[in-house]
TORZAKE-679107 format. One record per residue (C-alpha): residue number from 1; residue in three letters; chain; x, y, z. Coordinates in steps of 0.5 Angstrom, whole numbers, plus 500, padded with zeros to 3 digits. Example, Ala and Ser with C-alpha at 12.3 -4.5 7.8 and 13.67 -1.06 7.14 Angstrom:
REM residues 2
    i   aa  ch   xx   yy   zz
    1  ala   A  525  491  516
    2  ser   A  527  498  514
//
This chain:
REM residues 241
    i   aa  ch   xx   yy   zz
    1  unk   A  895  627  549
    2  unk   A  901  630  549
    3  unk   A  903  632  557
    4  unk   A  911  635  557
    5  unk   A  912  637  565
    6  unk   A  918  642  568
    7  unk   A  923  639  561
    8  unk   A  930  641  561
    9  unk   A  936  640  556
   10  unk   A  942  641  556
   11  unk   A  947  642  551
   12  unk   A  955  642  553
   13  unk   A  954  643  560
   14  unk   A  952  650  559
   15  unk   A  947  651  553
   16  unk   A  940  651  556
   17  unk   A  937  649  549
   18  unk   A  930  648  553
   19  unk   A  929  650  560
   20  unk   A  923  647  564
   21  unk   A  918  648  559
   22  unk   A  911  645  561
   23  unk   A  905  644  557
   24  unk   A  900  639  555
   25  unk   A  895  638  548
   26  unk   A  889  634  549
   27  unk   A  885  630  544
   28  unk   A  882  633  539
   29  unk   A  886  639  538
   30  unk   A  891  642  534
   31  unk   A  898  644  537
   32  unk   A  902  650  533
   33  unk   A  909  650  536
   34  unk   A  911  658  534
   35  unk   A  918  661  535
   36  unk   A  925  663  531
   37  unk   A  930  660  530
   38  unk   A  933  657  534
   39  unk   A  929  658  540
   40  unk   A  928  651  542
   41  unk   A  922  647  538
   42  unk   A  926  642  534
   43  unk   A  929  640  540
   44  unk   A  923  639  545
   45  unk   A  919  635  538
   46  unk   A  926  631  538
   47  unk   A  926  630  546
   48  unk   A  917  628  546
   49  unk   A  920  623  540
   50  unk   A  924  620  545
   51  unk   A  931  622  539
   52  unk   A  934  626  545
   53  unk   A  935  624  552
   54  unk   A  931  630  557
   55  unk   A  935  632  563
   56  unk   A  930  633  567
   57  unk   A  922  633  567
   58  unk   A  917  628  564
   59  unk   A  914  627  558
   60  unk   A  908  622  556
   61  unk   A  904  621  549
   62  unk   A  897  618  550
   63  unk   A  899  617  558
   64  unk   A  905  613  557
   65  unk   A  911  615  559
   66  unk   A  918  616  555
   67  unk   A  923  615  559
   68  unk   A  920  609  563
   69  unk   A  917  605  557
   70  unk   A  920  609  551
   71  unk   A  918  602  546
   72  unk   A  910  602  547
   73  unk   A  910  611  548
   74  unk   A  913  612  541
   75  unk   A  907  606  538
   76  unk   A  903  612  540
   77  unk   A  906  616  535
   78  unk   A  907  619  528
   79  unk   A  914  623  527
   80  unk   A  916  627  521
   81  unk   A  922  630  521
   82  unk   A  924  637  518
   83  unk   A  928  634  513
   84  unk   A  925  628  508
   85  unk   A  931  626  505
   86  unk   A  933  620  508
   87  unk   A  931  612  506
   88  unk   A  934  615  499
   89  unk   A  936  608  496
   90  unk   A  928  605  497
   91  unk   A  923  605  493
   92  unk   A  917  609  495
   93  unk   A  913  602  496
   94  unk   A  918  600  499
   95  unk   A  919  605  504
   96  unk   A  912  606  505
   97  unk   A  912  597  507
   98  unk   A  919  597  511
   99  unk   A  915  603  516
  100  unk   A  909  598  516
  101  unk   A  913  592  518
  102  unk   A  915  597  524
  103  unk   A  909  596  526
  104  unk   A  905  590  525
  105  unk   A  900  594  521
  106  unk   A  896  587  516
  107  unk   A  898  587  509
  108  unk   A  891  587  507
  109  unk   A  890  594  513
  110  unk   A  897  597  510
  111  unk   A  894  597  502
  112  unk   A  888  600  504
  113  unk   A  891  606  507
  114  unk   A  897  607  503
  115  unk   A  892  607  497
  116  unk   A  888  612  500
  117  unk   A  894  616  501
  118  unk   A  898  616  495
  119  unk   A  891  619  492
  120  unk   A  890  624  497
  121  unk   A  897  626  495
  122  unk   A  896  624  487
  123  unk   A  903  619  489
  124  unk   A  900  613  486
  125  unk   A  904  613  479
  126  unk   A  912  613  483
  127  unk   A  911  609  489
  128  unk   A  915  605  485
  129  unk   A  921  609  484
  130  unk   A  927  610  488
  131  unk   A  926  616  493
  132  unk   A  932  619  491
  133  unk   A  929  621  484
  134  unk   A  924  624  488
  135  unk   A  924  632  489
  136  unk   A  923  635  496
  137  unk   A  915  635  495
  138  unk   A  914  629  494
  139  unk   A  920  627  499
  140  unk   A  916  630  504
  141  unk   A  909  627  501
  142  unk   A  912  619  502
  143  unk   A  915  621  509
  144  unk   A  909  623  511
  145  unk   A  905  617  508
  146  unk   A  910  612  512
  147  unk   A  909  615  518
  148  unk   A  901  616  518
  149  unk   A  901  608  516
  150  unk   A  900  606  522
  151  unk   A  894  610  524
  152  unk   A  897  613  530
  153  unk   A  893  616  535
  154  unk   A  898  623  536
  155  unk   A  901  627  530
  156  unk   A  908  630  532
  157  unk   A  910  635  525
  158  unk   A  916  639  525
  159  unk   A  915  644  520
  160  unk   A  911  638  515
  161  unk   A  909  644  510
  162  unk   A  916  645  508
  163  unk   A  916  644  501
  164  unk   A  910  642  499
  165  unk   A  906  644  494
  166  unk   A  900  648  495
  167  unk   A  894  643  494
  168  unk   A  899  637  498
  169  unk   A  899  643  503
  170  unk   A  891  644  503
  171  unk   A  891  636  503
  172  unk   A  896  635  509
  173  unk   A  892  642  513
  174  unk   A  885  638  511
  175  unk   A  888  631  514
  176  unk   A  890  634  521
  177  unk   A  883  638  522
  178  unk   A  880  630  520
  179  unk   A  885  627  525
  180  unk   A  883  631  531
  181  unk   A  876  632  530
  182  unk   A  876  625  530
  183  unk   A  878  626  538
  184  unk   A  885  625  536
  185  unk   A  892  630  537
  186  unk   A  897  633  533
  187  unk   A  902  637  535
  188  unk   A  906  640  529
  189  unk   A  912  647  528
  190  unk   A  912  652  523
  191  unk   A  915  658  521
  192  unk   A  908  660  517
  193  unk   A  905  664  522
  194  unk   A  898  664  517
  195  unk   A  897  658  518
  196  unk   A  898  657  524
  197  unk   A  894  663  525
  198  unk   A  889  659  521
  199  unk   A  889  652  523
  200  unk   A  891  651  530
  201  unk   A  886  651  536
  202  unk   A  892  653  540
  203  unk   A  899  655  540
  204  unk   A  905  656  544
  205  unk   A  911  661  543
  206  unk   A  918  658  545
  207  unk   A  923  664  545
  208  unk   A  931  662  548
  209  unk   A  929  655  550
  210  unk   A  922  658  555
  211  unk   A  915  658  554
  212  unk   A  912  665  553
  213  unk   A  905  664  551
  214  unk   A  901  658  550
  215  unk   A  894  659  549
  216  unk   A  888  661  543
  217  unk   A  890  667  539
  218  unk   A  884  670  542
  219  unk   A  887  669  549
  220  unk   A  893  671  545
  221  unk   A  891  678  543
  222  unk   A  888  679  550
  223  unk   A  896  678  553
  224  unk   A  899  682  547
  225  unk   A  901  690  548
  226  unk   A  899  690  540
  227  unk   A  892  687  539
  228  unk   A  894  686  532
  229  unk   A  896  681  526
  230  unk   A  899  673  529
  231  unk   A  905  676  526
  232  unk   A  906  683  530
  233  unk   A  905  678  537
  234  unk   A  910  673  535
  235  unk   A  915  679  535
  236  unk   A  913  682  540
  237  unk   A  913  676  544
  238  unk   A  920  674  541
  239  unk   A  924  681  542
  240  unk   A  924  683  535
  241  unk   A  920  689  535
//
């Protein structure tokens, strides 16, 4: 579970990059995070994964409190970052056992899952090469695959779709409705409307820092002026009729 209560951010002392955004995710749910750029998701994802400092509000992933105990809030979770171009110089294997290391997870449990997900994501032929040879996909893949090692109970995806291929994609919208369905949590942005469309159980709109709607696409129609396509509400709701 996911709770943000009245979070604010500040940037400069005079850009209000998020303003007193409340919202919750239960267990069992998929999460869409939807606005334009620039709209304030990358910088509440970073404020819930305790990256940036809030300035006012309180966060708490599984009940446990970011700003109080930040350590035992961040075991509750898995962040993918919207770029993967990062631990270049691991291997794959390497990188994937380095982020199980991170949290204690046995080597023998830790096998078992990175074979699972290296089949899942057809990986197994380069874990043993350097991730700077790696294209954006696969990046994507061995990032994703690291910080789902260790089995956390909430999923926190920033734009995770970027670059994949369309059978990794299926596979990674295919593992979030297994993750949830088994009574757990996941929270992921996109800039794909469809597959928010699709996939999520609900979805917030964040426009200039605020919330403009946070419900079902059902209730979403309900609200909108239009009662049409995800696309034409998203516009509606962001001032770009």
């Amino acid at each position: 579970m996911i709770e943000l209560n009245a979070v604010s951010k500040t940037y400069n002392g005079t850009v209000k990059a998020v303003d007193n955004l409340s919202l919750s995710v239960p267990k069992g749910e998929i999460f869409g995070f939807l606005g334009p750029n620039g709209a304030g998701k990358t910088t509440t994802i970073k404020m819930m994964t305790g990256i940036h400092r809030i300035d006012h509000g309180t966060i708490r992933i599984n009940g446990v409190d970011m700003g109080s105990n930040p350590l035992e809030a961040k075991k509750q979770f898995g962040y993918v970052p919207d770029s993967p171009d990062m631990f270049l110089r691991l291997k794959g294997i390497e990188y994937l056992n380095f982020m199980a290391d991170m949290y204690d997870v046995p080597r023998d449990v830790r096998q078992s899952r990175i074979d699972g997900f290296a089949a899942r994501f057809d990986m197994q032929r380069v874990l043993s090469d350097p991730i700077q040879s790696y294209s954006h996909g696969m990046r994507q893949k061995i990032i994703i695959m690291g910080v789902l090692v260790h089995n956390p109970p909430v999923w926190i995806l920033d734009e995770p779709l970027t670059g994949l291929d369309p059978k990794s994609s299926f596979t990674l919208k295919e593992m979030m409705r297994e993750h949830a369905d088994s009574g757990k949590a996941v929270f992921f942005s996109t800039h794909v409307l469809e597959v928010a469309e699709k996939l999520c159980d609900r979805v917030a709109i964040i426009n200039r820092g605020v919330i403009q709607f946070c419900g079902t696409f059902r209730e979403l129609q309900e609200h909108s002026k239009t009662n049409a396509s995800l696309e034409s509400m998203f516009l509606e709701m962001t001032g770009h009729e």
